[in-house]
N, C-alpha and C positions, 0 to 999 in steps of 0.2 A: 493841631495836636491830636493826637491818636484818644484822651479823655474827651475828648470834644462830645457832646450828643450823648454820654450816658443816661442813662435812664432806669430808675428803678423797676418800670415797671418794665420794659424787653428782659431782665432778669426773674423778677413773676413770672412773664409769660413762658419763659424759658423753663423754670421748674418746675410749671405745670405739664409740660411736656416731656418733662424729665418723667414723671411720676406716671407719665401712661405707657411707661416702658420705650420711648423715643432717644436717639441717641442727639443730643443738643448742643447746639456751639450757639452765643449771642452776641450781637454788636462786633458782627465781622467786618473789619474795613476792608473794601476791593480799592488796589489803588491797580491802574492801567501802566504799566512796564513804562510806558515811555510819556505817560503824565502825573510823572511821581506825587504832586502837590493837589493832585484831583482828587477825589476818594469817594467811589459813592459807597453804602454799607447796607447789608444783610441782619435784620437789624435780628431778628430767631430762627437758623438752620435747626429741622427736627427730622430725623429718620430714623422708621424702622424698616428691617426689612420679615418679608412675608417665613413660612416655613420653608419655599422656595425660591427664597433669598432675592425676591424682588423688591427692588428699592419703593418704599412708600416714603416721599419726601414733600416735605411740606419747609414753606418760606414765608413768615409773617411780618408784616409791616407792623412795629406798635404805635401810637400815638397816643400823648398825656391829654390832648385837647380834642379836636377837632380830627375826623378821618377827613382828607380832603383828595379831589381827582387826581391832582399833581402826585401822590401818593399810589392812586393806582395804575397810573402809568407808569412810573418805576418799578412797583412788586411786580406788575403784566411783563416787562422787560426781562426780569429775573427770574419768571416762573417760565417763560420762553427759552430763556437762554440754559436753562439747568434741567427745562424738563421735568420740573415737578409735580407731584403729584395733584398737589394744592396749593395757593396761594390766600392767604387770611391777611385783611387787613382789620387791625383791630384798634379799638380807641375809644376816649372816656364819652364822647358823643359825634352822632354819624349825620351828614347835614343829606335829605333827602337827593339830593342830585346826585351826593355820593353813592347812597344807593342803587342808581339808576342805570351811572354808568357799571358797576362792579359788576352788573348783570350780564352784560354786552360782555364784557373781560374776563367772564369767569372766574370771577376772586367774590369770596365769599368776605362777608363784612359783618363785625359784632361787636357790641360796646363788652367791657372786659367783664361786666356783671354775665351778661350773657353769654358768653363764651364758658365761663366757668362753672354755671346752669347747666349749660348743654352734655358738659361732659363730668359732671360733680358723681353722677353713677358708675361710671368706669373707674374713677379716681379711687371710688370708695373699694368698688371689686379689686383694683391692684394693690392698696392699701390692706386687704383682708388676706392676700398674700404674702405678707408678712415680709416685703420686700423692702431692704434699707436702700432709704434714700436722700444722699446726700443735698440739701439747699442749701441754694449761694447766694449774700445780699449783694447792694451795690457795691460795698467794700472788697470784695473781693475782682468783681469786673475792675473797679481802679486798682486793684493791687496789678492785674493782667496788664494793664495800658502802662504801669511800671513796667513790669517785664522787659515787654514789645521793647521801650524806650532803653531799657539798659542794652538789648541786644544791639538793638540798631547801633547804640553809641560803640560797642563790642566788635560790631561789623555792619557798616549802613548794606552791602549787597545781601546776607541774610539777612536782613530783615525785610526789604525789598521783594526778594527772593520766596518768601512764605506769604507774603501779602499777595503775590501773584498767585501763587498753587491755587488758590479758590476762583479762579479764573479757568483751571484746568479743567474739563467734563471728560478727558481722556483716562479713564481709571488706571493703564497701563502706564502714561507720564506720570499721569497726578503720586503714584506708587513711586518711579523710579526717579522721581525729583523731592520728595518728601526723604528718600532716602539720603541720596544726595546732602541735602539740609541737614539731616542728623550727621552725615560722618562728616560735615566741614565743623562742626558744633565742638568735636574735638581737640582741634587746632586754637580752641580758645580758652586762654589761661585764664582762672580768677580764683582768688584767695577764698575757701571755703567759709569764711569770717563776714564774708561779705555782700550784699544785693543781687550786685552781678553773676554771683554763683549760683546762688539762688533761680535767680533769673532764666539762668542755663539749664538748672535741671528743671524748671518747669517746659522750656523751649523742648526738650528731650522727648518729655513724657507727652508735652501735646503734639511733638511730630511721630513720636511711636502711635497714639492714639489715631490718628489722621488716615496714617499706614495703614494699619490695620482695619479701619473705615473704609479700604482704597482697596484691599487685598481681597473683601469681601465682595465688592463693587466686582471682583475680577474673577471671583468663585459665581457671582452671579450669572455673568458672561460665560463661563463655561460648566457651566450646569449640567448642558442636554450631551457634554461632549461623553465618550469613554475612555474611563482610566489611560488607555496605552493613545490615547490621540492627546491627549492632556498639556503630555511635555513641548510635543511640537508647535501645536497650537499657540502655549505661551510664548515659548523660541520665536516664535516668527513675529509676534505681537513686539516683542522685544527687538529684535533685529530690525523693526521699524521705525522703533523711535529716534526720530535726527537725522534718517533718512536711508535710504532703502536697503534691504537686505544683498542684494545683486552686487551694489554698491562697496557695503563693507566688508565682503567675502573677496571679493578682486583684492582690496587694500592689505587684507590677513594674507591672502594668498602670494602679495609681493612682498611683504614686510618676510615671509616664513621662507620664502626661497632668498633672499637676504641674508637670514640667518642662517641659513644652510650653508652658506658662500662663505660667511664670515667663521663658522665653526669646523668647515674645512681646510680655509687656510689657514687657523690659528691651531689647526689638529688637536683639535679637542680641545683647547686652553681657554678659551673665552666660551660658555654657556648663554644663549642670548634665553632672557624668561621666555615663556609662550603670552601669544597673540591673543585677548580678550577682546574681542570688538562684541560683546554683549555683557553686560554684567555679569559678573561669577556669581552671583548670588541666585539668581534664576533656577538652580533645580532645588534649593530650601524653598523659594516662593512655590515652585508647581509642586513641593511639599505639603507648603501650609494650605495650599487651594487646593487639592484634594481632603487636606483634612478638614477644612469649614465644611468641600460639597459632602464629603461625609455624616458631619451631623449639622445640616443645613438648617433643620429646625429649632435650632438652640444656637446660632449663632446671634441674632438680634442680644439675647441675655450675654453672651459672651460680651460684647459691646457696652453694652450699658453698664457689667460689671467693673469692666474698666474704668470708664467712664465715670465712675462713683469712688474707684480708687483714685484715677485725676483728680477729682473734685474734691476728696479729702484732703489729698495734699497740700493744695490750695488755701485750704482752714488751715494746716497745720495740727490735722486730726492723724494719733496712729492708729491707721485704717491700712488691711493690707485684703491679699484674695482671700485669706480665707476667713476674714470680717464678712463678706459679701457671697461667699458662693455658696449656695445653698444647698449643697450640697458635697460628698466625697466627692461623687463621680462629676460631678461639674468642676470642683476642684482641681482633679486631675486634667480635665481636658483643656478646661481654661490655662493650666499650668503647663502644656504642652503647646498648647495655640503659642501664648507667649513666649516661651522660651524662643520656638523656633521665629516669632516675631524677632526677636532680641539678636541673633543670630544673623537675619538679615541685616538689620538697622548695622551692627556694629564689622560686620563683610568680615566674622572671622576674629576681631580683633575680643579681650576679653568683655565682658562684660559688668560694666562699674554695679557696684553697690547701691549707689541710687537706686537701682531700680527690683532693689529687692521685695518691694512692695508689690509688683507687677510677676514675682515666681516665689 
């Protein structure tokens, strides 16, 4: 069961890293595509990124009892495979061999007293900025593992389907599959009365949120480029995903002389649509990726402001952007990031209500 292994305290650990301005996911299950019933899990995803929008990502094992090795070969596993910055394994006591190996693995190791010592002076300094910060208790992680369960029951492949994405380290998939997720989200009825719908607009807001997490990952990537190489750049990054660009230009190119054939002999009566073999959505993303590398330094805020608007929802707090922005001018741009986020997500189509919290 997807409640399996909660834990009050991965949700501590998690808003403590909320509160140092980290963008936070907890108790993530990774299930492997094709061993549905296996699950290993993530138990505190935390990222900020730099002024120069380089991912600083940290992965924490938590434990209620004992930190044991078995433990830091799994976080070594996952700090290997995601590339992170840092790997902490934390826990209420740490058995000396634990120690010994962490060294050898490069995973730092702290009981939770100490952990929250170590960084109680930063906490304070972002505290005196007078920044709101939504916390989540266990109640709400079980409210989540509802969710998950209603979708799945909604559609077992999405639910499947987003269990994988955190498996993705390809920013440019991990984007164009998270999108994916949202417009099949669409196709799914449920009575506004009801869990399930519920359920759905949370699935929305955490795959818009994820996006947007993935968008940045992809303004990071092209950071050092110039404006007018930008569009291509992405085109091409895109034209690659599922296989190669050479590939699906041959296939546009016969589908389009096809159509040609077929709109000369029908003399004009039949219109065949035009050939998409890249997402349409691709020049709003090399949109909104020029506008994060524009103000690169204020995108981590960007994030987490979000991220606190998820999190209110969650409570069932009305919290919207301009609870949270600290600003006009953050306002505004936050409210321009988003829209044109929103744009993507929905390829065009309007844009529901729900997410009037988000512009």
């Amino acid at each position: 069961m997807i409640s399996e292994g909660l834990s009050p305290k991965e949700i501590e650990i998690e808003n403590l890293f909320c509160k140092l301005g980290y963008f936070t996911r907890s108790h993530i299950q990774v299930f492997p595509i094709d061993l549905k019933n296996s699950a290993s899990d993530i138990d505190v995803f935390a990222v900020k990124l730099s002024p120069y929008l380089k991912p600083d990502l940290k992965l924490i094992e938590v434990k209620e009892g004992y930190g044991t090795a078995t433990s830091l070969f799994q976080l070594y596993g996952f700090k290997s495979y995601f590339q992170a910055s840092q790997a902490y394994l934390v826990a209420q006591r740490m058995h000396n061999t634990t120690r010994e190996i962490s060294k050898s693995l490069g995973i730092d190791v702290f009981t939770f007293d100490r952990l929250k010592s170590l960084v109680a002076s930063e906490v304070e300094w972002m505290e005196q900025k007078k920044r709101t910060i939504i916390e989540l208790d266990i109640s709400h992680m079980k409210k989540i593992a509802e969710y998950l369960a209603a979708v799945k029951s909604l559609n077992e492949e999405l639910f499947w389907a987003y269990h994988y994405t955190w498996l993705i380290t390809d920013p440019y998939k991990k984007f164009n599959d998270l999108q994916r997720l949202f417009s099949k989200t669409g196709n799914l009825v449920t009575d506004e009365k009801t869990n399930d719908f519920e359920a759905i607009s949370w699935f929305k807001r955490e795959l818009f949120c994820l996006a947007l997490l993935s968008a940045a990952y992809i303004a990071s990537d092209c950071i050092d480029l110039e404006n007018d190489k930008l569009f291509q750049y992405i085109e091409n990054r895109f034209y690659n995903i599922g296989g190669s660009k050479e590939g699906k230009l041959k296939v546009k190119e016969g589908i389009e002389k096809l159509s040609e054939q077929i709109e000369q002999l029908s003399k004009g009566m039949v219109k065949v649509p035009p050939v998409h073999v890249i997402q349409t959505y691709v020049p709003n993303l090399v949109k909104l990726v020029g506008l994060l590398i524009k103000n690169a330094p204020y995108v981590q805020s960007y994030l987490t402001v979000d991220n606190n608007i998820f999190r209110a929802d969650l409570k069932r707090e009305n919290r919207n952007l301009t609870t949270f922005a600290s600003s006009d001018a953050q306002y505004r741009i936050i409210r321009e990031t988003n829209n044109l986020m929103l744009k993507i997500m929905y390829e065009g189509n309007p844009v529901e209500m729900t997410f009037k919290d988000f512009v």
